[in-house]
Each structure stands twice: as C-alpha cells, then as structure tokens.
ZAVEXTI-909584 format. One record per residue (C-alpha): residue in three letters; x, y negated, z negated. Coordinates in steps of 0.001 Angstrom, whole numbers, padded with zeros to 6 digits, always signed. Example, Ala and Ser with C-alpha at 12.3 -4.5 7.8 and 13.67 -1.06 7.14 Angstrom:
// residues 2
Ala+012300+004500-007800Ser+013670+001060-007140
//
This chain:
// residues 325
Unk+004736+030204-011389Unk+004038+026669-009984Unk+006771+024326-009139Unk+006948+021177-010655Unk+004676+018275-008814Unk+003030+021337-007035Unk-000812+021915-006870Unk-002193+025448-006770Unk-002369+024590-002581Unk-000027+025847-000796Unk+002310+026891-003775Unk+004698+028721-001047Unk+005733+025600+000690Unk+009444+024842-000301Unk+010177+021655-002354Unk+011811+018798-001607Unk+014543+018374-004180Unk+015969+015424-005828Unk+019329+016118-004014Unk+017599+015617-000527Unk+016305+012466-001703Unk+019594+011441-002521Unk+021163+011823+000012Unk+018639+010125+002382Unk+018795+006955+000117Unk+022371+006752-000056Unk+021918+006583+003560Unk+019756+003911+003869Unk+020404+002228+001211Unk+024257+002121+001163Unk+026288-000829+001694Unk+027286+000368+005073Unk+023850-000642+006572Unk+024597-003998+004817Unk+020661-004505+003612Unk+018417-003378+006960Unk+018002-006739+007895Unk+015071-007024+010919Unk+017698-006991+014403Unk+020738-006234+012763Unk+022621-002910+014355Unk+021884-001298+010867Unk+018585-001264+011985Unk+019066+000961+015361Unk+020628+003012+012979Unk+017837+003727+010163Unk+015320+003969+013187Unk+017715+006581+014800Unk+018194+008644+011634Unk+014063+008954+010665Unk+013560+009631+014206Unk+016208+012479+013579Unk+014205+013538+010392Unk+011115+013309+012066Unk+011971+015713+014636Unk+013571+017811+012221Unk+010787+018488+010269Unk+008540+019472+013611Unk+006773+016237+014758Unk+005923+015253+017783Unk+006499+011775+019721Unk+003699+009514+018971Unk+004779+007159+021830Unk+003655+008370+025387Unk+004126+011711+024317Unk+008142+011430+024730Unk+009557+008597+022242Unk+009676+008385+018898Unk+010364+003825+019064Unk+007385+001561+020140Unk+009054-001569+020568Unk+008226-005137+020616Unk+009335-008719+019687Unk+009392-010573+016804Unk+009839-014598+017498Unk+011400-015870+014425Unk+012526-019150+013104Unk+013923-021481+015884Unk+012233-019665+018676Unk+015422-016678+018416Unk+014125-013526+019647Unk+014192-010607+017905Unk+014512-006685+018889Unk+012731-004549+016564Unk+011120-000779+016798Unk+008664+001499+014783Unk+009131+005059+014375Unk+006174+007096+014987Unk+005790+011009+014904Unk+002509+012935+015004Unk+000965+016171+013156Unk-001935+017799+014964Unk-004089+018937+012157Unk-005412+022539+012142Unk-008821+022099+011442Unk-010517+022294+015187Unk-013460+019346+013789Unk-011338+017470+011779Unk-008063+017552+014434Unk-009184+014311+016019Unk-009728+012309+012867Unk-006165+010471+011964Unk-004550+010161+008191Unk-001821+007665+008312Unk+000854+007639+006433Unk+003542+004943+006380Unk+006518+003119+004852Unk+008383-000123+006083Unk+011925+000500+006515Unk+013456-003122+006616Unk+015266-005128+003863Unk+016208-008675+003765Unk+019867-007940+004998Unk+023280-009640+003317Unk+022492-013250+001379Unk+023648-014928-001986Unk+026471-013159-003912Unk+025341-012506-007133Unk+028027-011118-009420Unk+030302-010698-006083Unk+027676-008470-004429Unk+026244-010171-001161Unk+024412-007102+000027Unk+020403-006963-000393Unk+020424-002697-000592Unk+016647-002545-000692Unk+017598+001047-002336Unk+013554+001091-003981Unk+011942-001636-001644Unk+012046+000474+000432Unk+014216+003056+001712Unk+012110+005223-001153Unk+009278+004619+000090Unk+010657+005648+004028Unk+011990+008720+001950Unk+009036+010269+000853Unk+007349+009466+004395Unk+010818+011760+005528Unk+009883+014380+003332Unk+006384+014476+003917Unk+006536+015137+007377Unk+008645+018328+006342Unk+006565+019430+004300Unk+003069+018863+005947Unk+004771+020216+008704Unk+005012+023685+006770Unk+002229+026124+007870Unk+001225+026768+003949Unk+000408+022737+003920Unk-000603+021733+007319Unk-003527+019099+007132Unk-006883+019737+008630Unk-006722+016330+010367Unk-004323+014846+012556Unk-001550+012412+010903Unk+000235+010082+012328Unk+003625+009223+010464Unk+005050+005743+010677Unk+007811+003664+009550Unk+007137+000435+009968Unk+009993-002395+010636Unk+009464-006424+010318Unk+007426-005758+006875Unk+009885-008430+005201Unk+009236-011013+008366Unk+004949-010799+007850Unk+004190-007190+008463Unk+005102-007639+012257Unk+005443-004131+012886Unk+002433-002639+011246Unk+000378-005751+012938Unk+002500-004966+016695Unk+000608-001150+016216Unk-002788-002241+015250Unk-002503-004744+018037Unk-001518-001904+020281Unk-002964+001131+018590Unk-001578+004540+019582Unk-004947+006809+018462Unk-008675+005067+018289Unk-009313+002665+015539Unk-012352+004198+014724Unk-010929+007356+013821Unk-008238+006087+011701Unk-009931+007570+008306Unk-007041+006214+005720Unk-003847+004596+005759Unk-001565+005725+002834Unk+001324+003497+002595Unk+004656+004308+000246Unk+006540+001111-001356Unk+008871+001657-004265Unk+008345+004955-005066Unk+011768+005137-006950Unk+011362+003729-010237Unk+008830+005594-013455Unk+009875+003657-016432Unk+007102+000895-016198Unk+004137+002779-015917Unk+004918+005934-017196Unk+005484+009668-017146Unk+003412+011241-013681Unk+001826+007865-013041Unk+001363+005663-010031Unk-000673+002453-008385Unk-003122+002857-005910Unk-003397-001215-004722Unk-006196-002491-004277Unk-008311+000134-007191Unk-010364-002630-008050Unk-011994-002900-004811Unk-012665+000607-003879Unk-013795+004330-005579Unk-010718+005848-003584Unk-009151+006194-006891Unk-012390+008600-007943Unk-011473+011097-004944Unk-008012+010862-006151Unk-008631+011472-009438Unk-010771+014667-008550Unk-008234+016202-007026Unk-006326+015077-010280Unk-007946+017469-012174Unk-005874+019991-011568Unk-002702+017809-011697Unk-000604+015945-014427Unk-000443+013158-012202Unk-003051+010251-012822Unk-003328+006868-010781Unk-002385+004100-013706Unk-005012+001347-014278Unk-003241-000326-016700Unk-000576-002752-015640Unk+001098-006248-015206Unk+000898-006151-011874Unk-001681-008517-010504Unk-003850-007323-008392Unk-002622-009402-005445Unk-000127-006621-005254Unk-002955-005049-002704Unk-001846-008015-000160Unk+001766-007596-000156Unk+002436-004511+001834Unk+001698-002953+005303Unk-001710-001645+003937Unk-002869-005422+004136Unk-002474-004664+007863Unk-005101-002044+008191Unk-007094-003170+005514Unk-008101-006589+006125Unk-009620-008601+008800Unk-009098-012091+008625Unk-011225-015022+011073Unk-011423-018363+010895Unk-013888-019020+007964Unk-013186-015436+006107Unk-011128-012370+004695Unk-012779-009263+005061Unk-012446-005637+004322Unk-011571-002977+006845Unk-009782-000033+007146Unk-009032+002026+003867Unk-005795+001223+003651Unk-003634+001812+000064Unk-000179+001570-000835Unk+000961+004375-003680Unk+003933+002787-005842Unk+005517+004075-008880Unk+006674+000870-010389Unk+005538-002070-011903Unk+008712-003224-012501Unk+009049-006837-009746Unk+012090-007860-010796Unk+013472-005223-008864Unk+012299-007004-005607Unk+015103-008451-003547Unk+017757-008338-005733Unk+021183-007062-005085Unk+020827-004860-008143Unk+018504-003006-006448Unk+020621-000358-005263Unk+020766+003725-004891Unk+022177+004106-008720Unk+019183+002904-010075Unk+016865+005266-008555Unk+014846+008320-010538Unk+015140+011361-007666Unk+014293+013499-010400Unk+010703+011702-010763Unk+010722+010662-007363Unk+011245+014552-006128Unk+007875+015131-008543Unk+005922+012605-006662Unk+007016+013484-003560Unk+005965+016760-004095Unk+002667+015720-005523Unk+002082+013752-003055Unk+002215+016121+000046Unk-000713+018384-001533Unk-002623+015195-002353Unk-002545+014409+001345Unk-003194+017996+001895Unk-006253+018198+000118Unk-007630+014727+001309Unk-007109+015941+004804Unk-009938+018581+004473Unk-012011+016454+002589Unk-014822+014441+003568Unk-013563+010668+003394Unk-016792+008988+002213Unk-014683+005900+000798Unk-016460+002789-000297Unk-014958-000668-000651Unk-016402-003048-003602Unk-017228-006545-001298Unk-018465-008049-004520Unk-015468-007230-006238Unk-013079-008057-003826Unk-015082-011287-003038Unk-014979-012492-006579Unk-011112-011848-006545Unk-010739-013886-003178Unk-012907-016690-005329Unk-010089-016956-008077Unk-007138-016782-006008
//
C-alpha cells in the first residue's frame, strides 16, 4: 500500500507527518521569535535550529567542510550594518557520474520582524511566507537523506536569510559560490507551501512556467502522481521575480535581463493577501496538505536527480513578458 503523497520510488522511506510540520512552524513562526526580522537575535536562533535539523537528518557542512553559517553583511538603510548567515548542508548523491552535478534546493527563512498593530497584534509571524517553505527544505533533507531516496546527484540544501531586504543572501552565495556554477543543474526554491485552498486539491505553481518546458519533465513524472503543477491562476506571472529563484535565474547588465540558471520556486498558494500580514500566523496553516506535498515533493526531487536535465528556457516568451512589464 502506498502512503499518501508517495510515488512508487522509494515507498519504504518513512513520512514526514503533519505533526512534525507543526511543530517546526510553531517554532519559527511563534510569537517568541517576534517575526525573523534580518539581525534580530530571533534570527541566530532559526539559523541555529535548521542547522540542528540539518545535521539531524545526516548532512554535511557545506561551508569549508566544518560550518553549517556562511556569513556576510548586509548594509541597510542609513549605512547600519547588518549581521546575517545562510544555512547550508550538503547530500553527496549516489550515482558515481551524476555525484558532481548539484540540485539545489532552498527556502528563505526571514520575515519582516514586529511593525503596525493591526487588531492589537504587532508581530509579522511569517507562519506561510516562509517558515513553510524552510519546513519542507527541513524535511527534505531527512528524507533524501534516507538510503531508499538518496538522489543520484549531489544537493546542496540552503536556507537563505535577507530574502525580505533584496534577496541578499541568495545573491551573497552566488557571489561567493560554494560548488561550480556550471554544475549547478536546478535550483528548486520553496515559498508558501502552507496554504491549498486557492488553487486546489494536489496542486502547485512552478514560477516562471511560461518561460520554460520544466513543467513537461514535471508533469512526466506526474503521471504516476495525483499531483499536477496548476496553470491556471491569478497570480501574475511576475510572481517568477519575487523570490530567491530570481537569484539564480536571471542575469541582469546594463542594457538587459537575461535568463540563466533554471531556477523555480514551487508554491501552493495563490492566495497574496496572505503576504506580510499579521494574520499570517501558524493557525492558518494546512499540515495535513502541506505533509502531502512535502512528501511528494522529496520523490519528485528524487526522480529529477537521476534524470537527464535537458531544460529549455522560452527567450521569446520571456522577452515578450519583459516588453509588457
């Protein structure tokens, strides 16, 4: 019998369950870490606690073989100097020809801290946007990490800080890269990954569909799922700009904005008036449906890992879209 959100790989692997998610976004997104704000103590603390899971689950230090933090500076306004850290943990795939090829898989971590009481709530929770999203990275990592599920290539897992401040921290690592940019194959990124009423039973976004067939490999290995990618929406397409993805994916020069990296972020929503508000908190979150997709989404990765990534982007497309924008 399969479990629920299970392909036929790997059926052996335990589950993550909706209690573990739970718990993890109670953690993150409780009121004691007063909204994750980029500096704030609260955020030593989140980076401490998916460093814990990290290990936990059996990765490895991505940074000099020993840390799980790469560190840098963000300048914000006024010329104030800010502390901030990503959290990076590495996979070794199995697959002796495929082992130096990199999947990565990321999340940002950060919120927007305390701000305007609305309703005598001050604090900015960021339960779905996007201690979710650093939840399923969590619980991918233990379950990629079990030997029924181990990827062919190598993946690198990070949680990203300074996302809310410009994407500092996913635009810090591809300014200092950790593993060679050409063998960075895909860059799956998780953002509100909480929240099914919008689109629908076992559906999800891929951003950026419009300008690439990576929703045709997906969909293949949909064939034996009940999980489709949704192409039907209110989201605008712009959505594809918004998150760490935008990072990896495109290069931008003086007279241009180009394509790069295949770099998606999955959501579950389409619901953005969730987005920085104070009602977006850990009682509003679907673990049962998020436990499904978390699920889902580790033999997904699985089965991409093995594949061969011939990914095309759609310049015309994405060109015309640039035109109207």
């Amino acid at each position: 019998m399969l479990i629920a959100g299970f392909s036929a790989i790997a059926q052996n692997t335990n589950p993550v369950t909706p209690d573990d998610l739970r718990t993890h976004v109670g953690y993150l997104a409780g009121d004691d870490m007063k909204g994750r704000k980029n500096g704030s103590p609260e955020m030593k603390l989140a980076a401490n606690y998916i460093a814990e899971n990290f290990r936990a689950a059996g990765l490895k230090p991505a940074v000099g073989d020993t840390s799980w933090f790469q560190e840098y500076i963000i300048t914000g306004r006024n010329g104030v100097q800010i502390q901030e850290r990503n959290v990076l943990g590495i996979l070794e795939g199995t697959d002796p020809n495929l082992k130096n090829e990199w999947i990565i898989l990321s999340a940002h971590f950060d919120h927007i801290g305390i701000g305007k009481p609305v309703n005598g709530d001050s604090i900015y929770n960021g339960a779905d946007d996007n201690a979710t999203g650093t939840v399923t990275l969590m619980s991918l990592a233990k379950l990629l990490s079990d030997p029924a599920r181990r990827p062919a290539r190598s993946v690198l897992f990070a949680a990203w800080s300074g996302e809310e401040m410009g994407m500092r921290g996913s635009r810090w690592f591809l300014e200092h890269p950790l593993i060679p940019m050409d063998r960075m194959m895909l860059n799956l990124n998780f953002e509100m990954t909480g929240e099914f009423k919008t689109l629908g039973d076992k559906k999800f976004i891929i951003t950026g569909y419009l300008f690439t067939d990576f929703d045709d490999l997906v969909e293949k290995y949909n064939e034996n799922s009940d999980w489709h990618v949704a192409t039907s929406m209110l989201s605008s397409p712009g959505v594809f700009f918004a998150s760490d993805n935008a990072a990896f994916a495109l290069k931008r020069t003086a007279d241009a904005t180009e394509l790069n990296l295949h770099a998606y972020t999955l959501v579950t929503t389409d619901a953005q008036g969730l987005i920085h508000k104070v009602t977006d908190d850990p009682t509003i979150i679907d673990y049962e449906n998020m436990a499904a997709f978390t699920n889902y989404a580790a033999g997904l990765i699985h089965w991409l890992s093995s594949q061969k990534l011939d990914i095309s982007w759609d310049t015309e497309a994405f060109n015309k879209y640039l035109s109207t924008r």
